[in-house]
C-alpha positions in Angstrom: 0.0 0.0 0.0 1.0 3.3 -0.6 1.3 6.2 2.6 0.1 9.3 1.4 1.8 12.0 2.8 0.1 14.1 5.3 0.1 18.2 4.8 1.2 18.0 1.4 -2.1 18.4 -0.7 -2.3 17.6 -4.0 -1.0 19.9 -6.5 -4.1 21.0 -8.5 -4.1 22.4 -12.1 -4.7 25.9 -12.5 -7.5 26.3 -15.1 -5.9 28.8 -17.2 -2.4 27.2 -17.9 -4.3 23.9 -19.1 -5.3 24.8 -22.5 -3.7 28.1 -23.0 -6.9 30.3 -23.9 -10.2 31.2 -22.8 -13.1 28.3 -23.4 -16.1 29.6 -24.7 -18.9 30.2 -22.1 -21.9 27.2 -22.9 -24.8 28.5 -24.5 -28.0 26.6 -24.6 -29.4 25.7 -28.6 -32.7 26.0 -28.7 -35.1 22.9 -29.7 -35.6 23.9 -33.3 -31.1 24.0 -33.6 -31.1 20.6 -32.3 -33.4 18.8 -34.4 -31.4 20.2 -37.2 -28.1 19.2 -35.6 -30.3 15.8 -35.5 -30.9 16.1 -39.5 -27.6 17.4 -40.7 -25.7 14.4 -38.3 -28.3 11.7 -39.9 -28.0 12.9 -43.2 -24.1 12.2 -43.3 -24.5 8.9 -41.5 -27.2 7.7 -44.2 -24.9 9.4 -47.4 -22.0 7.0 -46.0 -24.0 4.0 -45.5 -25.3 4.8 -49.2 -21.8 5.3 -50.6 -20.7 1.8 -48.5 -23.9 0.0 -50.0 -22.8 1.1 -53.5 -19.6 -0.1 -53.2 -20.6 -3.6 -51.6 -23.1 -3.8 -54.9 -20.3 -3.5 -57.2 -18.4 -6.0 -55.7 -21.7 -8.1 -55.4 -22.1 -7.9 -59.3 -17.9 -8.4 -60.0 -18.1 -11.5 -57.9 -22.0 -12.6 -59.5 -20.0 -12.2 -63.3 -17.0 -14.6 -61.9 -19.5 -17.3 -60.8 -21.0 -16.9 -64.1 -17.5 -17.8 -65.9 -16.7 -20.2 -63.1 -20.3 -22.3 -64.1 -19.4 -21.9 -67.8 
């Protein structure tokens, strides 16, 4: 086990030397800017599950023509 030391507290970072610059204060979106964060984020996620389906088709049909000359 390990003895912590006693009167020695634990050095605690300093909030501003961390990351350098100010953060941003948090501002609330309202209900309307979060269904479109919704649409725009589902959106992308369908457009690459489109592009990934299109590829897997094409490989689909490349493999579909080799069985073909494989049967011949």
């Amino acid at each position: 086990m390990i003895a912590e030391k006693k009167g020695e507290p634990a050095p605690k970072p300093s909030p501003g030397t961390a990351s350098g610059a100010e953060r941003k204060a948090w501002t609330p979106k309202s209900p309307v800017e979060t269904v479109l964060d919704q649409i725009r984020k589902q959106e992308k996620k369908v457009a690459a599950l489109q592009q990934e389906l299109d590829t897997e088709k094409a490989m689909l049909g490349k493999l579909l023509q080799a069985k073909k000359v494989l049967e011949a």
